[in-house]
MOPAC internal coordinates of N, CA, C and O (Angstrom, degrees):
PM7 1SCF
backbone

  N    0.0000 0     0.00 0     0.00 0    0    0    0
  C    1.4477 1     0.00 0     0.00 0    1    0    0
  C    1.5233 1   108.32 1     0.00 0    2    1    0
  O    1.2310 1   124.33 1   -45.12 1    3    2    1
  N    1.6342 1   109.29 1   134.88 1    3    2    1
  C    1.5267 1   101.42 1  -178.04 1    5    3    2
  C    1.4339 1    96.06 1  -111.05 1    6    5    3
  O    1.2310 1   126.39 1    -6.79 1    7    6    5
  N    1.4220 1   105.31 1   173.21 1    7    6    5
  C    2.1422 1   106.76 1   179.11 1    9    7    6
  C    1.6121 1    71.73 1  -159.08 1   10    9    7
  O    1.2310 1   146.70 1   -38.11 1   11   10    9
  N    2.0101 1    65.67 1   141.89 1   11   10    9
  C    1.5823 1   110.12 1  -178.34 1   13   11   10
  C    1.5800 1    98.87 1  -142.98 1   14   13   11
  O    1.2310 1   133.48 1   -33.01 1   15   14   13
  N    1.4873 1    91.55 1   146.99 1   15   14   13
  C    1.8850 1   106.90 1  -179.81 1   17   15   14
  C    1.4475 1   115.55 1  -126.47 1   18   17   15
  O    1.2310 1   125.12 1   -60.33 1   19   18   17
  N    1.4283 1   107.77 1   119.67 1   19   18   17
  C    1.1328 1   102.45 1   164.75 1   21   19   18
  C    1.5071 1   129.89 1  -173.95 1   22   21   19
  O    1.2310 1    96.93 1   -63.46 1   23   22   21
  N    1.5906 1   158.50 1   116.54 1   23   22   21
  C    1.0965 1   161.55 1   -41.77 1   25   23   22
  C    1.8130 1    87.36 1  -157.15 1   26   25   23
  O    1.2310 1   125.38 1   -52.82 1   27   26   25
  N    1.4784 1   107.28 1   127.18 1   27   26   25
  C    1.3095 1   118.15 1   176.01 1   29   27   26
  C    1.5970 1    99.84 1  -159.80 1   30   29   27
  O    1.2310 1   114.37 1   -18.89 1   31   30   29
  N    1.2618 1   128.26 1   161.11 1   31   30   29
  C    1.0685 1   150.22 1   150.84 1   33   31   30
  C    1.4763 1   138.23 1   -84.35 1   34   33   31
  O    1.2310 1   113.75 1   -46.76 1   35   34   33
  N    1.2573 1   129.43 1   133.24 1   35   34   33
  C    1.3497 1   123.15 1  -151.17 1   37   35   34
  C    1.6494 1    98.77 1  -106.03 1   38   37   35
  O    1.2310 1   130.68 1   -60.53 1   39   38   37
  N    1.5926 1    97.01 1   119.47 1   39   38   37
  C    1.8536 1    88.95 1  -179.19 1   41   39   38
  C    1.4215 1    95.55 1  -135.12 1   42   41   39
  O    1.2310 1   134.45 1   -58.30 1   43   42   41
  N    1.6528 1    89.67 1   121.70 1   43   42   41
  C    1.4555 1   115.24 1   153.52 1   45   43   42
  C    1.6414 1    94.64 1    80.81 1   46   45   43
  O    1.2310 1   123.57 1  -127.55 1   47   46   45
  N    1.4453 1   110.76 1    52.45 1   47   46   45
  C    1.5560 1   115.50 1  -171.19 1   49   47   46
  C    1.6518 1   115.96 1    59.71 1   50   49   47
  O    1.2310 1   120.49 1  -172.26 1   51   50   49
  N    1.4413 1   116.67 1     7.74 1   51   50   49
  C    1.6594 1    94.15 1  -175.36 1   53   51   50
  C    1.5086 1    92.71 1  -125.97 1   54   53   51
  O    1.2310 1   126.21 1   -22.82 1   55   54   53
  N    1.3238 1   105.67 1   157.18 1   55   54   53
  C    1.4904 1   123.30 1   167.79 1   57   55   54
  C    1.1502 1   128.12 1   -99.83 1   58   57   55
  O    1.2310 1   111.05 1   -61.28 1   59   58   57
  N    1.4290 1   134.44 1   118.72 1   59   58   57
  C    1.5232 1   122.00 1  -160.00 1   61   59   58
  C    1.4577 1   105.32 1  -108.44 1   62   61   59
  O    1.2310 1   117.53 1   -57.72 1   63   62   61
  N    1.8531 1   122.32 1   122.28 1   63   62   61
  C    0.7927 1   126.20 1  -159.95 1   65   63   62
  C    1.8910 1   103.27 1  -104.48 1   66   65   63
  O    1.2310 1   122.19 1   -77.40 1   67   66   65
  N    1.0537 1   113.41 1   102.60 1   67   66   65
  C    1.6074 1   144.56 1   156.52 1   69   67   66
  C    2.0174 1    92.15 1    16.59 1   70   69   67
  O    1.2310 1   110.54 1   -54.13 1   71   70   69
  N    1.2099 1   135.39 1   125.87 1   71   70   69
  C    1.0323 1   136.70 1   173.11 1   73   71   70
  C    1.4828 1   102.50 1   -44.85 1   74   73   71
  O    1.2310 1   119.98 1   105.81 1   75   74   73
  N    1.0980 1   117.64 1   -74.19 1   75   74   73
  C    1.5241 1   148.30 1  -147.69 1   77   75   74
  C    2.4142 1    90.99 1   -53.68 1   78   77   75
  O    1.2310 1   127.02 1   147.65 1   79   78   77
  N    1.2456 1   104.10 1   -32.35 1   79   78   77
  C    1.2818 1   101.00 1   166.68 1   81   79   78
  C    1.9100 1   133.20 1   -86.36 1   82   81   79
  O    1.2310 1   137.27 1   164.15 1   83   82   81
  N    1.3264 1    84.15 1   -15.85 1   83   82   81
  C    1.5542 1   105.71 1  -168.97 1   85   83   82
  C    1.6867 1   112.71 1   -60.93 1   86   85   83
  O    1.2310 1   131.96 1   130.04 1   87   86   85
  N    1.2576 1    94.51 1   -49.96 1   87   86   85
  C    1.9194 1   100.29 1   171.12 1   89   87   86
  C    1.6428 1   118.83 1   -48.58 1   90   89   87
  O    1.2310 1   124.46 1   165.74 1   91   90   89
  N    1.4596 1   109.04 1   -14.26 1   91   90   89
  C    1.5813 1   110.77 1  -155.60 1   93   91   90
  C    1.3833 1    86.36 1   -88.63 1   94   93   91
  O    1.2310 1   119.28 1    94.34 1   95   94   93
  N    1.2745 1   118.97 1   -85.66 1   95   94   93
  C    1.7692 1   144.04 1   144.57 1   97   95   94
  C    1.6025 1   104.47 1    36.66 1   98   97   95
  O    1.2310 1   123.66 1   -85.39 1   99   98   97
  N    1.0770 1   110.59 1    94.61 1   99   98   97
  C    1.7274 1    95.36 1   165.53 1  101   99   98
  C    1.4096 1   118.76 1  -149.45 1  102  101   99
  O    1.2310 1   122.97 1  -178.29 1  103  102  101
  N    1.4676 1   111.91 1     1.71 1  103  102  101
  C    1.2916 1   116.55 1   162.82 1  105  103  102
  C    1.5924 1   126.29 1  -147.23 1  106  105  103
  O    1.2310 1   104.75 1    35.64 1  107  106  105
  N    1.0263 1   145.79 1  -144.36 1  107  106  105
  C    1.6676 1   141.64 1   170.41 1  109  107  106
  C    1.5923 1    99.87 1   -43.35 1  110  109  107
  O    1.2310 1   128.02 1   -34.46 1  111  110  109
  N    1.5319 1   102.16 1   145.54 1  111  110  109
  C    0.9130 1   123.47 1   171.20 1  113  111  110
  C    1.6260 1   131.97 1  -126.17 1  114  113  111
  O    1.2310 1   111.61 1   -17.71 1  115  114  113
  N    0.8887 1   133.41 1   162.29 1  115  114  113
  C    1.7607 1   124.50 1  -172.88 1  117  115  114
  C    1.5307 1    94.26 1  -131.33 1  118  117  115
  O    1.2310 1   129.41 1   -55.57 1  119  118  117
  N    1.5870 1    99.47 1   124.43 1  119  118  117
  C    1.6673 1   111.35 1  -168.66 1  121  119  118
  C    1.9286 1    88.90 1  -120.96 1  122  121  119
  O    1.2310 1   123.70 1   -51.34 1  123  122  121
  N    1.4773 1   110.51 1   128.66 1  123  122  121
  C    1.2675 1   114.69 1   160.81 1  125  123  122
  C    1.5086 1   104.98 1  -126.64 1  126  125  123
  O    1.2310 1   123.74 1   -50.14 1  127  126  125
  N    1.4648 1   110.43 1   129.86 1  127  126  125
  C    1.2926 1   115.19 1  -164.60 1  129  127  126
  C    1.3574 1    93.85 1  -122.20 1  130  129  127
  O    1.2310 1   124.83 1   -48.37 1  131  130  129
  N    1.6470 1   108.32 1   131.63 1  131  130  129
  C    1.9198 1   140.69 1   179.43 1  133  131  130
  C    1.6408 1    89.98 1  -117.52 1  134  133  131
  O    1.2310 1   141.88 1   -66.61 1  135  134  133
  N    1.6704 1    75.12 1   113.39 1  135  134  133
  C    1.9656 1    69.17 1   158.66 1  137  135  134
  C    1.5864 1    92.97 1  -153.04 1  138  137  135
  O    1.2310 1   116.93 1   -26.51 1  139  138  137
  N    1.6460 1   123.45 1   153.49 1  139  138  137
  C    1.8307 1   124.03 1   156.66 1  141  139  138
  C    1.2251 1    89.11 1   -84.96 1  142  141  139
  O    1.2310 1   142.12 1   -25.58 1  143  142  141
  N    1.6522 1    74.66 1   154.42 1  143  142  141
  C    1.5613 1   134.61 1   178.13 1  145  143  142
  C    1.3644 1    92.96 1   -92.45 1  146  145  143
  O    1.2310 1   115.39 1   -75.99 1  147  146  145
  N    1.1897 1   126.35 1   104.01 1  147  146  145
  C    1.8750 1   123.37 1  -170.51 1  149  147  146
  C    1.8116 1   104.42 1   -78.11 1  150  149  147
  O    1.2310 1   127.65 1   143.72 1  151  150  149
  N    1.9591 1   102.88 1   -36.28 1  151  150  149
  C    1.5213 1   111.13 1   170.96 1  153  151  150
  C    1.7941 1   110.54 1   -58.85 1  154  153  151
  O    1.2310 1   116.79 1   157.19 1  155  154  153
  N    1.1362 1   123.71 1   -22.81 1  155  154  153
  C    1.8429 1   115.57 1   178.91 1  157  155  154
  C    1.1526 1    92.07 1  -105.21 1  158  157  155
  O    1.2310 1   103.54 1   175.61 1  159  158  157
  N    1.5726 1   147.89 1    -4.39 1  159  158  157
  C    1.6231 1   111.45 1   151.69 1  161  159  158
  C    1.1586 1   121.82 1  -106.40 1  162  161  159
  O    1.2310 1   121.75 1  -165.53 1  163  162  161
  N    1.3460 1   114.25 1    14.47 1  163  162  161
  C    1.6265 1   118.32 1   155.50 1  165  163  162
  C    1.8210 1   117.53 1   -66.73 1  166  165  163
  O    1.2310 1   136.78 1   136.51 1  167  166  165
  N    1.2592 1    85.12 1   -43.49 1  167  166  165
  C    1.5158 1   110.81 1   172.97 1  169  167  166
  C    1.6301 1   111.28 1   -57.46 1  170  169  167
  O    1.2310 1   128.79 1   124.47 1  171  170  169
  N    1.0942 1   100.68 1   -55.53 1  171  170  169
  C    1.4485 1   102.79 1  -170.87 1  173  171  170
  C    1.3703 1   104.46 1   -68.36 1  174  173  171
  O    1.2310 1   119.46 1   128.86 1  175  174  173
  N    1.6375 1   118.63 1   -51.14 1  175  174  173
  C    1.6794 1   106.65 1   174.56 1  177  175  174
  C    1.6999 1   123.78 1   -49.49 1  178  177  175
  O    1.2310 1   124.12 1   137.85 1  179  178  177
  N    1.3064 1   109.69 1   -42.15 1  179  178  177
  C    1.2707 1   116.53 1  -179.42 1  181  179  178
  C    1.9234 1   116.15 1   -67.72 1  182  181  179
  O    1.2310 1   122.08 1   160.69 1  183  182  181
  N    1.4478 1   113.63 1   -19.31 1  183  182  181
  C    1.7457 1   117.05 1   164.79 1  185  183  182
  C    1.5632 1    84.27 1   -74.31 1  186  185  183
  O    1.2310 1   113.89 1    97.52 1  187  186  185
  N    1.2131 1   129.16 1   -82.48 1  187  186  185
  C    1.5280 1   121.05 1  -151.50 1  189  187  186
  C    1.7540 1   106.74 1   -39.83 1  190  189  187
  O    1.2310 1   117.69 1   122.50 1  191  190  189
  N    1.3957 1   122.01 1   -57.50 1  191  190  189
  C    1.0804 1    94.51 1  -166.81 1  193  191  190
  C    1.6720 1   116.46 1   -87.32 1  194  193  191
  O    1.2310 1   113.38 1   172.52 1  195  194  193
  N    1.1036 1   130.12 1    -7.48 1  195  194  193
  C    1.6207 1   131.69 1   145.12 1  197  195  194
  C    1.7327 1   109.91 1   -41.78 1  198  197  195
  O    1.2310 1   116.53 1   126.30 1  199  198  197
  N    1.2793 1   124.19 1   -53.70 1  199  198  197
  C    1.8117 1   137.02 1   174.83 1  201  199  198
  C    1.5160 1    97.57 1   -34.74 1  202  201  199
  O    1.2310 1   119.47 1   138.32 1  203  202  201
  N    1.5705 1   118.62 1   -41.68 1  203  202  201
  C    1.0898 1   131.26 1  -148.93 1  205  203  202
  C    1.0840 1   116.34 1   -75.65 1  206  205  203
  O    1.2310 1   125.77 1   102.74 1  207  206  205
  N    1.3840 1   106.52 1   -77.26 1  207  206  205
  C    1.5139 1   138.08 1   153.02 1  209  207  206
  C    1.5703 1   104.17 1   -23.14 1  210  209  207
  O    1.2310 1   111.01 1   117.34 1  211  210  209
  N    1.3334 1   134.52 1   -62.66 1  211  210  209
  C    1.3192 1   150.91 1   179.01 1  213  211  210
  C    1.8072 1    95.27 1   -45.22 1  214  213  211
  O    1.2310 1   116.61 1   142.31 1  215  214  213
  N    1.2875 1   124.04 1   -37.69 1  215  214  213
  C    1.7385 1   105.47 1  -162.27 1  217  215  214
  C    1.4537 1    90.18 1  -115.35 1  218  217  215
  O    1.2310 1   115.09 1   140.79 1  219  218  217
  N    1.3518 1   126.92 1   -39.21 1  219  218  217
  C    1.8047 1   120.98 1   169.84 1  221  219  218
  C    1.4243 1    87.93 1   -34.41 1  222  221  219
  O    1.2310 1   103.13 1    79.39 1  223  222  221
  N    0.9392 1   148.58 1  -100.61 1  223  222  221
  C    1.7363 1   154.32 1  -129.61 1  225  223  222
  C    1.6242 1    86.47 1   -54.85 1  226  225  223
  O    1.2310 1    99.50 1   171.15 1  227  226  225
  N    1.1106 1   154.57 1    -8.85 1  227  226  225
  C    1.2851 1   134.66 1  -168.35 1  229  227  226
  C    1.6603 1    98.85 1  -121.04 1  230  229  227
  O    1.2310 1   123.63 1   179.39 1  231  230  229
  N    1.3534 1   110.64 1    -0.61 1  231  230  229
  C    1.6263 1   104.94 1  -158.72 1  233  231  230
  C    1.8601 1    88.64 1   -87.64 1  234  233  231
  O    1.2310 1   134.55 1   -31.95 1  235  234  233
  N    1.6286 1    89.45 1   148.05 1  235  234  233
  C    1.7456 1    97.72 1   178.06 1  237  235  234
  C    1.6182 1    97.62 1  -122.13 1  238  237  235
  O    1.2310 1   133.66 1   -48.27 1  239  238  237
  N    1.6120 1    91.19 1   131.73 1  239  238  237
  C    1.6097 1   125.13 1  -168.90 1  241  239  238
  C    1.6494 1    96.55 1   -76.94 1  242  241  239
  O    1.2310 1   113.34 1   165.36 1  243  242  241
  N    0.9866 1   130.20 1   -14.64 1  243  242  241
  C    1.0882 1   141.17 1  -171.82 1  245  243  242
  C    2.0519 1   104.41 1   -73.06 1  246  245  243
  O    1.2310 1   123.36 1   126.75 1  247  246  245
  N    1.3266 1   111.16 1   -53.25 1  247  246  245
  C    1.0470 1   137.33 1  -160.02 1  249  247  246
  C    1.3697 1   111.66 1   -93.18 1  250  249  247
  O    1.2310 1   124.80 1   151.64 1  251  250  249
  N    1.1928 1   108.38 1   -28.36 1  251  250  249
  C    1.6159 1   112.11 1   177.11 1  253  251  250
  C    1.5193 1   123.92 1   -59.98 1  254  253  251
  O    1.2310 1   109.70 1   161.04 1  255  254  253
  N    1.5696 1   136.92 1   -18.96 1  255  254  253
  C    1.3609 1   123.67 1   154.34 1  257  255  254
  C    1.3076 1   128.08 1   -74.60 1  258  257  255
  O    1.2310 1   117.64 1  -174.58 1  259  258  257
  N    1.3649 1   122.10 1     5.42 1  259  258  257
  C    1.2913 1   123.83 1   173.76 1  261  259  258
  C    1.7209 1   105.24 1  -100.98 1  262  261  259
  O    1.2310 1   125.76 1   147.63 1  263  262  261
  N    1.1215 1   106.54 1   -32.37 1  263  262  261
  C    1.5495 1   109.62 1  -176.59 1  265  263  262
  C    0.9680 1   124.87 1   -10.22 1  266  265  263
  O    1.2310 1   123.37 1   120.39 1  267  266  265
  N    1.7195 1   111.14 1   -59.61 1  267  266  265
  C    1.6575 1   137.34 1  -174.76 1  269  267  266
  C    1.5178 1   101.41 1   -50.38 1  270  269  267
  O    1.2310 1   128.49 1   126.45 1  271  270  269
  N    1.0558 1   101.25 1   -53.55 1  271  270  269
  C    1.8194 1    95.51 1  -171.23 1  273  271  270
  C    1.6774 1   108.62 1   -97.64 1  274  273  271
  O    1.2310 1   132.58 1  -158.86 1  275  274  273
  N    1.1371 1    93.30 1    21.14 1  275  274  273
  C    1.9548 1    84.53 1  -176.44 1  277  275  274
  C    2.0321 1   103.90 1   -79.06 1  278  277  275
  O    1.2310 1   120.69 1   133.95 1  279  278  277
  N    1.3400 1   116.30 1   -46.05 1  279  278  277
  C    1.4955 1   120.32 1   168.04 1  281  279  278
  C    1.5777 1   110.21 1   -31.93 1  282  281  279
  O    1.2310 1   124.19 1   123.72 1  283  282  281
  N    1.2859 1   109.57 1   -56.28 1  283  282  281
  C    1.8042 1   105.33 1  -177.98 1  285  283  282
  C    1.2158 1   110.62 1   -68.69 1  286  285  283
  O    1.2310 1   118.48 1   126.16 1  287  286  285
  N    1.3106 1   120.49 1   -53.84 1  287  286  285
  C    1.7362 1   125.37 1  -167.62 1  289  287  286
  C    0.9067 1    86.61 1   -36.98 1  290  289  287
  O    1.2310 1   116.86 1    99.44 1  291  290  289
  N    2.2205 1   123.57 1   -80.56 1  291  290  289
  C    1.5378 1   119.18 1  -156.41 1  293  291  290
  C    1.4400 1   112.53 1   -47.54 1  294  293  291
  O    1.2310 1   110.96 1   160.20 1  295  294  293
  N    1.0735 1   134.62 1   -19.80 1  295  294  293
  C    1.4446 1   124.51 1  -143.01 1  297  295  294
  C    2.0523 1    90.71 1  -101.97 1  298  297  295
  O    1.2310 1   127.78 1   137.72 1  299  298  297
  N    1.6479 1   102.62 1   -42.28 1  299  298  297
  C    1.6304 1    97.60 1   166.81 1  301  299  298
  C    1.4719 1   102.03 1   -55.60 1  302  301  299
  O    1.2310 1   121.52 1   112.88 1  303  302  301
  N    0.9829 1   114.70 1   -67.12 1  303  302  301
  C    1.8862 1   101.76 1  -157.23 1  305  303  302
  C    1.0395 1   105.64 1   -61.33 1  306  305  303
  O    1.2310 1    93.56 1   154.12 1  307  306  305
  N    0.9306 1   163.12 1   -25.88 1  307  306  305
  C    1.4209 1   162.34 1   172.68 1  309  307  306
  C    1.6755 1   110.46 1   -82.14 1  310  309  307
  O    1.2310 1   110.95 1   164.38 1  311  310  309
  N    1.1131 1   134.64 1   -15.62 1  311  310  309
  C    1.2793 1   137.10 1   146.36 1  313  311  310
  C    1.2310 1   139.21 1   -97.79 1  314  313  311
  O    1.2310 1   118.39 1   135.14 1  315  314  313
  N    1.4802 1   120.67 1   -44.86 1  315  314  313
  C    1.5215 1   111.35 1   177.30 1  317  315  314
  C    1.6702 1   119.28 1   -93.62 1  318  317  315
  O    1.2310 1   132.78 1   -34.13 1  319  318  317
  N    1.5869 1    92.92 1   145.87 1  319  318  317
  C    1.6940 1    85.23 1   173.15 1  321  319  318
  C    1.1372 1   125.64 1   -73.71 1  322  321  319
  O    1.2310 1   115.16 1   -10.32 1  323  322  321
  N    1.4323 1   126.78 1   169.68 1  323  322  321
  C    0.7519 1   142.43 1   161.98 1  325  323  322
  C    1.4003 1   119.28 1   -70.44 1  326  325  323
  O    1.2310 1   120.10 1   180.00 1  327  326  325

């Protein structure tokens, strides 16, 4: 069995299979069909940027030039001795 990949659109219930494969083709075939759901990544973009919005409102402007180095600081004090 050989497998081949490649991107077509389904019109009017049929699938049109690429010339260049068609000569091979001469008996049963095994079709696995990948397709998005365009309605669950609308969805999904619209949680991320709501997620967003939700922790911006808590972020302090105050604190934000240290940010960059706040990962190392904690990670020295909490590891090296003194």
């Amino acid at each position: 069995m050989r497998a081949v990949e490649f991107q077509t659109r389904i019109d009017d219930g049929k699938i049109k299979i690429p010339d260049e494969y068609l000569h091979e083709i001469s008996s049963d075939v095994k079709i696995i069909i990948l397709y998005e759901n365009s309605t669950a990544v609308s969805k999904k973009n619209t949680l991320s940027k709501s997620v967003k919005g939700i922790i911006n409102q808590h972020a302090n402007p105050d604190l934000m030039p240290i940010e960059k180095e706040a990962w190392g600081e904690a990670v020295k004090e909490k590891h090296v001795a003194n």
